[in-house]
C-alpha positions as CSV (number, residue, x, y, z in Angstrom):
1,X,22.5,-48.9,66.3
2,X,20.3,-46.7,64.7
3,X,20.1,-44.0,67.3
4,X,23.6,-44.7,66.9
5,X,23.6,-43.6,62.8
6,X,21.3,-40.4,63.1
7,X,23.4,-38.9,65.8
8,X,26.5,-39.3,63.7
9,X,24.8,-38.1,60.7
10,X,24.0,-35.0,62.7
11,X,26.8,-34.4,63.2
12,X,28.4,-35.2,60.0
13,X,26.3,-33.1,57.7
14,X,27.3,-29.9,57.9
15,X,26.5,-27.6,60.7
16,X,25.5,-23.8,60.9
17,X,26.5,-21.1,63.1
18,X,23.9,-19.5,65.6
19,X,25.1,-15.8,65.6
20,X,23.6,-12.9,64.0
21,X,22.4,-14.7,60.8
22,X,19.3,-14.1,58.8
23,X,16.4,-16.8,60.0
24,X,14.6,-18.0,57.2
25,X,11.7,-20.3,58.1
26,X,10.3,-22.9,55.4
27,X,6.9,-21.7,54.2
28,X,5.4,-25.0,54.8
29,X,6.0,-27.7,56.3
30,X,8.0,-31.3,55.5
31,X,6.1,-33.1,52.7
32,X,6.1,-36.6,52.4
33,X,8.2,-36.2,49.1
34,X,10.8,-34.1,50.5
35,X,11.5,-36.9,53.2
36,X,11.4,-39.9,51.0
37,X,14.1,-37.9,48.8
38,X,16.1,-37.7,52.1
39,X,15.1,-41.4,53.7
40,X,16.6,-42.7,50.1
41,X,20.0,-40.8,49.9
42,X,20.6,-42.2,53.4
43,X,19.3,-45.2,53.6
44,X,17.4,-44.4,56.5
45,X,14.7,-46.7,58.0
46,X,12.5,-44.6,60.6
47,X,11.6,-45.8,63.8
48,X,7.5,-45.9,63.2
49,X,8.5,-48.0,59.8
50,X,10.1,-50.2,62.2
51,X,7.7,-49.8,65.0
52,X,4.9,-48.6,63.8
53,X,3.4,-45.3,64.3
54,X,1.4,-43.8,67.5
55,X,-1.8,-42.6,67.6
56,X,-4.2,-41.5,70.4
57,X,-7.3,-43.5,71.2
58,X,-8.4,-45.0,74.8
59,X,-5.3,-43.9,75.6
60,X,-1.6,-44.0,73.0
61,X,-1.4,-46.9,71.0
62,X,1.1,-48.0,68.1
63,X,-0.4,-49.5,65.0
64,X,2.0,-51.4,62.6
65,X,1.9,-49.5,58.8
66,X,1.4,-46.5,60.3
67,X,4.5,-44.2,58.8
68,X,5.8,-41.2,57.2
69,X,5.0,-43.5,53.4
70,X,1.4,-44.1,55.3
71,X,0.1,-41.9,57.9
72,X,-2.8,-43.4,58.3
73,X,-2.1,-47.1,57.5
74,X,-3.0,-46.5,53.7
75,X,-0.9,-44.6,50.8
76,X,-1.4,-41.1,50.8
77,X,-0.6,-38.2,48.2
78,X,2.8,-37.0,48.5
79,X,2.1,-33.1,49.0
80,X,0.7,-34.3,52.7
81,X,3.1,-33.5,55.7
82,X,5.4,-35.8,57.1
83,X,4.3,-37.2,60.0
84,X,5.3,-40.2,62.3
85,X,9.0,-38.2,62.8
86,X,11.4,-38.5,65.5
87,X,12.8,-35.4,67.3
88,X,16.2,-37.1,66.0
89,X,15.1,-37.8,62.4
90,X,14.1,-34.4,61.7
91,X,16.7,-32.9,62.8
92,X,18.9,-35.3,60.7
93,X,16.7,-34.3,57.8
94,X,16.8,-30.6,58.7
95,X,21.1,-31.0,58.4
96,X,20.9,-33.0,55.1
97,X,19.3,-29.6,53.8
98,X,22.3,-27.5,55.2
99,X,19.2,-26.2,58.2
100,X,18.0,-27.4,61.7
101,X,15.0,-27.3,63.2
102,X,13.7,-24.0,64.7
103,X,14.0,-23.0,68.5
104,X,10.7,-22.2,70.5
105,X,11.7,-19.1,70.5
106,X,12.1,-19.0,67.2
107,X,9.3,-20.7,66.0
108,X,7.3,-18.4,68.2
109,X,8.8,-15.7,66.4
110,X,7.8,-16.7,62.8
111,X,4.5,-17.8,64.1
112,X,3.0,-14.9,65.7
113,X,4.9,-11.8,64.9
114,X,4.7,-10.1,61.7
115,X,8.6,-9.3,60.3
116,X,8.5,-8.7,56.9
117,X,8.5,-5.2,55.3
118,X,5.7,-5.1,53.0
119,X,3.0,-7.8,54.6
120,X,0.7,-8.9,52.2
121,X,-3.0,-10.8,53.0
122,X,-3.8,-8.0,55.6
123,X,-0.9,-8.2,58.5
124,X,0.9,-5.6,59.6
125,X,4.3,-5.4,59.9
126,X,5.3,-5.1,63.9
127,X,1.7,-6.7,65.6
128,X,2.4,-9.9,67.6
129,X,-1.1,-12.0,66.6
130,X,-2.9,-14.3,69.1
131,X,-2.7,-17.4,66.1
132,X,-0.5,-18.0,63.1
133,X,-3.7,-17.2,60.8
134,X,-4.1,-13.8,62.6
135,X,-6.5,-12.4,65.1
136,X,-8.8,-15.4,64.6
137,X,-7.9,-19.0,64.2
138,X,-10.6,-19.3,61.3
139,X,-8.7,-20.8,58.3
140,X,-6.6,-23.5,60.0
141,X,-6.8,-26.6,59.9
142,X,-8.0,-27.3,63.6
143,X,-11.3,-28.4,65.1
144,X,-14.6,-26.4,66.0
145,X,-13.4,-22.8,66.4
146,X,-11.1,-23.1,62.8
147,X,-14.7,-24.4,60.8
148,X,-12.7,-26.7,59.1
149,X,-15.8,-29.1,58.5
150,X,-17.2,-26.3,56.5
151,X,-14.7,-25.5,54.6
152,X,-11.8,-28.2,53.9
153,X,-9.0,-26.8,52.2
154,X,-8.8,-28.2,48.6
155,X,-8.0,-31.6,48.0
156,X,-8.0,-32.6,51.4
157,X,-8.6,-36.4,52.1
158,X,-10.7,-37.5,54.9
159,X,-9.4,-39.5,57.2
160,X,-11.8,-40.0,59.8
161,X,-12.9,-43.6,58.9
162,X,-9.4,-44.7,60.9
163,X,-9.7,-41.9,63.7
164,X,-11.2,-41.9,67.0
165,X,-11.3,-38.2,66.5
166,X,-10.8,-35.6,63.6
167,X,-10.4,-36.2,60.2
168,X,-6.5,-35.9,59.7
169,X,-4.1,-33.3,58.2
170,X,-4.5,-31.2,54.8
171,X,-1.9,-31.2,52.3
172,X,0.5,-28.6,52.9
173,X,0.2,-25.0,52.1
174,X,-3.5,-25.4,51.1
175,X,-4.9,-23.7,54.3
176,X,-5.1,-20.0,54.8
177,X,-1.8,-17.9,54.1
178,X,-0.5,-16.8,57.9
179,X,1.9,-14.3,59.6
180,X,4.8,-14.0,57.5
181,X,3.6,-15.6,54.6
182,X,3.4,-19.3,56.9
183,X,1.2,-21.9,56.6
184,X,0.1,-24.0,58.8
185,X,2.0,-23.0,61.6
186,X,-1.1,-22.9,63.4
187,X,-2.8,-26.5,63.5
188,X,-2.8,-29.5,61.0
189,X,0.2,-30.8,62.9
190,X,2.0,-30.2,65.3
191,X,6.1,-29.3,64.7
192,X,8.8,-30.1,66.4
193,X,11.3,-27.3,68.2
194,X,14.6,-27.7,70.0
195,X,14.5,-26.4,74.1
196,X,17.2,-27.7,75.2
197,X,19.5,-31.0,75.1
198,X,17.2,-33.2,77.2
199,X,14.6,-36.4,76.5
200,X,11.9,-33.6,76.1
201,X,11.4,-31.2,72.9
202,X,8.9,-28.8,72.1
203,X,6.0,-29.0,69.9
204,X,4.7,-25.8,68.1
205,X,1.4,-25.0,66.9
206,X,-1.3,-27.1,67.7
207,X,-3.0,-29.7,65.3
208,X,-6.0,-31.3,63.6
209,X,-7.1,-32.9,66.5
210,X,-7.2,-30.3,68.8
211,X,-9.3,-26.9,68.6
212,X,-8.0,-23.0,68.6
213,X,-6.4,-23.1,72.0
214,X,-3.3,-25.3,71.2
215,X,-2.6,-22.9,68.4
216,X,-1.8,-19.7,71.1
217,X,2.1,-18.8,71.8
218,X,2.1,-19.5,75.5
219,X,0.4,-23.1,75.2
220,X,3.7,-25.0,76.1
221,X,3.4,-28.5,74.6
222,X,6.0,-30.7,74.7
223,X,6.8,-34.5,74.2
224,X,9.5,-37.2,74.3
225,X,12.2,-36.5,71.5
226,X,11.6,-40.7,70.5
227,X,8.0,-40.4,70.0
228,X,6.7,-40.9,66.4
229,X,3.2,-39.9,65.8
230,X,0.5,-39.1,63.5
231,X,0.1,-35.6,64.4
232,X,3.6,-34.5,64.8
233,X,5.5,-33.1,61.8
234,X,7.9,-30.4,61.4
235,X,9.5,-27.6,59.7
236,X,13.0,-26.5,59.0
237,X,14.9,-23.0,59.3
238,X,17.7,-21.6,57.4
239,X,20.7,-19.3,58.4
240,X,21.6,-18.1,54.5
């Protein structure tokens, strides 16, 4: 039934064409507060807020209170991304905001390759980078190489007390500026990205529990499109 209702909404909202439009990826990624805005005009319940959310320890487990409201089982502050996000929910969410959800291609795009006329923060306009923050992954909210343990972005919480590993994601767009004027396209979380009509989707970027290697282009990550876990957020692109 509830499948059911976010396929239909998808469909619903209105859609945008594909051809020769100006991309416009958001700057940062879904905050808690957008998507409570969105789960409210709705009336949408989530599948982790049903289920519970997934999280990685001696292998995946699903932990009841674990949400988009509660990442990590506890209230957090509202500027933190949403995580614990179907592939169909954000997509939903994307369509309620007159967007969708990036292609790989064109999150790989946005990520990695410089576009805009006058770059500001020291990228050039042209150069493909080897990580969203640039030629080094320094910056990002990632572990070891990014040295986020020596230098948390501002006002991040730590969450390591209910981790196995890591200490959870930074609130949004208080990591290093990247390509484009992005942030965190490389690391904190994951993001989801449409390959294809299939059980499959893509997921961009890397994440706060994984180090600098997850945050290159050609890494490849995917998982199921029904999975709802506390390192996978997302990000929206626009056609205006």
């Amino acid at each position: 039934m509830d499948r059911l209702f976010l396929v239909l909404l998808f469909w619903i909202l209105p859609l945008s064409t594909w051809a020769d439009q100006h991309l416009k990826m958001d700057t940062s990624e879904v905050t808690i507060a957008e998507f409570s805005e969105f789960a409210d005009a709705v009336g949408l319940l989530t599948k982790a807020e049903k289920e519970g959310g997934m999280v990685y320890e001696s292998g995946w487990v699903t932990k009841k209170g674990w949400n988009w409201r509660n990442p990590y089982g506890v209230s957090s502050p509202p500027d933190e991304p949403a995580v614990h996000i179907t592939f169909d929910e954000a997509s939903a969410f994307c369509r309620w905001k007159k967007k969708r959800l990036p292609s790989r291609k064109e999150w790989i795009d946005a990520a990695y390759t410089e576009n805009r006329e006058n770059p500001t923060d020291g990228f050039q306009k042209g150069k493909t980078y080897r990580f969203p923050t640039g030629d080094s992954p320094e910056g990002a909210n990632c572990l070891k190489e990014c040295q986020i343990e020596a230098f948390p972005p501002p006002g991040k919480k730590n969450y390591s007390i209910k981790l196995r590993r890591g200490a959870g994601h930074a609130r949004t767009a208080t990591t290093k500026k990247g390509v484009n004027g992005l942030y965190d396209m490389g690391a904190n979380v994951w993001e989801w990205a449409f390959i294809g009509q299939g059980p499959q989707q893509g997921t961009m970027g890397g994440s706060w529990w994984y180090g600098a290697r997850q945050m290159e282009a050609d890494y490849g990550a995917t998982k199921p499109r029904d999975m709802a876990v506390v390192y996978l957020g997302f990000r929206c692109i626009d056609e205006k």
